[in-house]
C-alpha positions as protocol buffer text, in pm:
chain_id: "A"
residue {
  index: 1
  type: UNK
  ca { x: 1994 y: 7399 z: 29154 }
}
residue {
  index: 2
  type: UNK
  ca { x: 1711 y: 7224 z: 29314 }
}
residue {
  index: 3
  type: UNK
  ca { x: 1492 y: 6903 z: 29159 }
}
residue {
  index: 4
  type: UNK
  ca { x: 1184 y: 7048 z: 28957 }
}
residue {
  index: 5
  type: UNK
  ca { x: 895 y: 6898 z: 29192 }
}
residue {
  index: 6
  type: UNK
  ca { x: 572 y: 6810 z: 28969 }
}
residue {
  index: 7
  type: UNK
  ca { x: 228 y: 6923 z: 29103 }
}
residue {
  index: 8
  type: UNK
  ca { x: -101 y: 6784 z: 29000 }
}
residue {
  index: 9
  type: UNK
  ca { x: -357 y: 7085 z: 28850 }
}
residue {
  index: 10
  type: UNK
  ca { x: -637 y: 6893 z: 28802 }
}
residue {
  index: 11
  type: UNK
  ca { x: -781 y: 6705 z: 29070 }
}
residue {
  index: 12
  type: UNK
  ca { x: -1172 y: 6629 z: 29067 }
}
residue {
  index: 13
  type: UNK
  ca { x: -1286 y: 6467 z: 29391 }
}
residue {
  index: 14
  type: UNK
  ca { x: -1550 y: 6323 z: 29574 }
}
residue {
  index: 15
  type: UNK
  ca { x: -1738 y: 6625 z: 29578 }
}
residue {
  index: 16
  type: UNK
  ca { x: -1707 y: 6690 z: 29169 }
}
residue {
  index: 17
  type: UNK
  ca { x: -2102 y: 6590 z: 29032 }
}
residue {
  index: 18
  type: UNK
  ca { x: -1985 y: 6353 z: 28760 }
}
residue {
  index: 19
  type: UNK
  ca { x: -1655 y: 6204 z: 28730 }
}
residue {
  index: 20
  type: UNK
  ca { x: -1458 y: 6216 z: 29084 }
}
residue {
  index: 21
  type: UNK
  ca { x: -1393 y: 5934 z: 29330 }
}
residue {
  index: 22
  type: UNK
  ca { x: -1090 y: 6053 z: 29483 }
}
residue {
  index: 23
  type: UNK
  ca { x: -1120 y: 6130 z: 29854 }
}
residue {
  index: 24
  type: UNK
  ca { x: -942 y: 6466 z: 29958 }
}
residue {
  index: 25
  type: UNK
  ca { x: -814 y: 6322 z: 30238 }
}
residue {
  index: 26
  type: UNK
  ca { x: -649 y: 6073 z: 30053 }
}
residue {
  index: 27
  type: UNK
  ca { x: -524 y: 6325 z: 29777 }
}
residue {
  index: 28
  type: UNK
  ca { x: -387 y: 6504 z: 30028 }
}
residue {
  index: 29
  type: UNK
  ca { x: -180 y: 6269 z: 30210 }
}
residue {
  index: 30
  type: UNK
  ca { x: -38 y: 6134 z: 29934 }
}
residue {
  index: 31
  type: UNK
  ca { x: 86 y: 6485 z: 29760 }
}
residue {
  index: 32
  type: UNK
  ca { x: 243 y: 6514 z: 30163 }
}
residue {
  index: 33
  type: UNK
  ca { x: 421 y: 6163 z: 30108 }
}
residue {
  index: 34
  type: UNK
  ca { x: 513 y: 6231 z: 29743 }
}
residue {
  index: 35
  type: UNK
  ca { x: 678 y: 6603 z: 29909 }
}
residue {
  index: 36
  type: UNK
  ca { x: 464 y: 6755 z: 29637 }
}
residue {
  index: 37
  type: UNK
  ca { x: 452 y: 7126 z: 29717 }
}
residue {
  index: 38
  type: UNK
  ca { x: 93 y: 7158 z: 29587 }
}
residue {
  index: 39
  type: UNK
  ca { x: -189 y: 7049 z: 29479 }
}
residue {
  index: 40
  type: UNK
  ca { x: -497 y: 7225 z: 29303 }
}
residue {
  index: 41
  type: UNK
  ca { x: -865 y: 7113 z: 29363 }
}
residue {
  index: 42
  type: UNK
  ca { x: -1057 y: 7140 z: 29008 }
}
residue {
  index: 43
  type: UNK
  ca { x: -1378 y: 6976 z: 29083 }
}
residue {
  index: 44
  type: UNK
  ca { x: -1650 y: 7006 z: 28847 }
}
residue {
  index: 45
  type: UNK
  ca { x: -1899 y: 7282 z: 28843 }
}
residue {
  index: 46
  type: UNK
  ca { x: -1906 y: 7324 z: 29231 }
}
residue {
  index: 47
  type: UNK
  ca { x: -1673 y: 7444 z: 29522 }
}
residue {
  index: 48
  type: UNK
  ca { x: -1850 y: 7213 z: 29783 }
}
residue {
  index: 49
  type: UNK
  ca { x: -1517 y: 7010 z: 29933 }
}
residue {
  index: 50
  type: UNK
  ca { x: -1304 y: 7347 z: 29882 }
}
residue {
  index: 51
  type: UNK
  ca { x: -1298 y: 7423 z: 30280 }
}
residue {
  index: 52
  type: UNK
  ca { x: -1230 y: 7059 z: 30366 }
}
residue {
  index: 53
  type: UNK
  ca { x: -937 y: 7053 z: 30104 }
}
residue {
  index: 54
  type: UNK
  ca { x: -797 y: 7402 z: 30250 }
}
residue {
  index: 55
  type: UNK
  ca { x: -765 y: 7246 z: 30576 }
}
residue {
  index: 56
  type: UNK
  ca { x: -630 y: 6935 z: 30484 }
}
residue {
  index: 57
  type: UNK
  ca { x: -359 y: 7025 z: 30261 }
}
residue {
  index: 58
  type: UNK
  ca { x: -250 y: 7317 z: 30552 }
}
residue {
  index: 59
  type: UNK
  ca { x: -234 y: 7080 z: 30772 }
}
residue {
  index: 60
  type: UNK
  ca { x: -27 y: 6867 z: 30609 }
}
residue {
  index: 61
  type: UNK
  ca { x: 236 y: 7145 z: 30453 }
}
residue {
  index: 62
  type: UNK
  ca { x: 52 y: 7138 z: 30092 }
}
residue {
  index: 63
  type: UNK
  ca { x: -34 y: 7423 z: 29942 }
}
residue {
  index: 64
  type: UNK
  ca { x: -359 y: 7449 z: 29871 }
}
residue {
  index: 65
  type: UNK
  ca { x: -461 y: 7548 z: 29513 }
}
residue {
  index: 66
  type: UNK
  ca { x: -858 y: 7640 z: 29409 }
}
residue {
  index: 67
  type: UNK
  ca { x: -979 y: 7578 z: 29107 }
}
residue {
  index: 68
  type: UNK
  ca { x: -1325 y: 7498 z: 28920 }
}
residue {
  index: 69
  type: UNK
  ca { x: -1457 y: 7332 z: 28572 }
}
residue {
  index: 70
  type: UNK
  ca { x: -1657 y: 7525 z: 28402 }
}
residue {
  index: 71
  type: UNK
  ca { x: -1893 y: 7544 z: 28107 }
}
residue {
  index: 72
  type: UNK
  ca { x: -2050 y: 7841 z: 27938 }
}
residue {
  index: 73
  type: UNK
  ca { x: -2327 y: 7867 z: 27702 }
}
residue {
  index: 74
  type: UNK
  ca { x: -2416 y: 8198 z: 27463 }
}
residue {
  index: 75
  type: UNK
  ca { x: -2764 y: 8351 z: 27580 }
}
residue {
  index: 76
  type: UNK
  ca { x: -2865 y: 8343 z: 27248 }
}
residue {
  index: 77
  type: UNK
  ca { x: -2788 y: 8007 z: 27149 }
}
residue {
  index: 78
  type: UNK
  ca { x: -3210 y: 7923 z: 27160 }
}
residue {
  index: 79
  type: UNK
  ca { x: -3229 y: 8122 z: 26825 }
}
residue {
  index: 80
  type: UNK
  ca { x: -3133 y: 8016 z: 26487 }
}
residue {
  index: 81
  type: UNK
  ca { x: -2788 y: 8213 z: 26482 }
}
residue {
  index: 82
  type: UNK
  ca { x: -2675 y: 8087 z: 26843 }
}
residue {
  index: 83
  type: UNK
  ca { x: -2733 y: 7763 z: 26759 }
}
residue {
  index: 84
  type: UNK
  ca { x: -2559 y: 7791 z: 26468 }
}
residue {
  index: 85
  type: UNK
  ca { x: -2255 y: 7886 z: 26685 }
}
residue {
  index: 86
  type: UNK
  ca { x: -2283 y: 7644 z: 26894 }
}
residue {
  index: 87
  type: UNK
  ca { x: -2266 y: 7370 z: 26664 }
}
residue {
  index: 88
  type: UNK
  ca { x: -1921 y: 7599 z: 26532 }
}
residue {
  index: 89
  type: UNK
  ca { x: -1826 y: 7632 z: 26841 }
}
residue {
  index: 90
  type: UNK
  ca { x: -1913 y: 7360 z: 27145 }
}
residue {
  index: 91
  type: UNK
  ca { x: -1651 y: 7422 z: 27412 }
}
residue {
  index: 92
  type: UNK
  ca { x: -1509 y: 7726 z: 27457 }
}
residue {
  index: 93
  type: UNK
  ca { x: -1278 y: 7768 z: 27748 }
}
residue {
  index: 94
  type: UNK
  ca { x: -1244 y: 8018 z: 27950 }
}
């Protein structure tokens, strides 16, 4: 039986509005060095380093995994009962 390997899912980058710093280069190249199999890109609200990651991790025998942060808000949350919801209910995920 083979090792389990461990693969990072969430991975927000220099491309993710709020929170990332990570370079994808960088990411990358490490998860090649660690033999990591894969690695998912999860950047926040956006998909604008996707193609950059894609060819990275090919390139260096990582699997390349897409992934996005969402957030999603009720049309009706400006009346009375959709705010009312949405103070029951802040995060839903998706």
């Amino acid at each position: 039986m083979t090792a389990p390997s461990f693969v990072h899912l969430r991975l927000h980058s220099e491309y993710s509005i709020s929170d990332g710093t990570v370079r994808i280069d960088d990411a990358v190249a490490a998860a090649a060095v660690d033999r990591m199999p894969a690695l998912a890109l999860t950047d926040l609200a956006n998909q604008f380093g996707l193609i950059k990651f894609y060819k990275a991790a090919r390139a260096n025998g990582v699997k390349p995994i897409a992934g996005c942060v969402t957030s999603s808000f009720y049309l009706g949350m400006f009346c009375q009962q959709g705010r009312e919801l949405a103070r029951q209910w802040p995060a839903i995920p998706i």
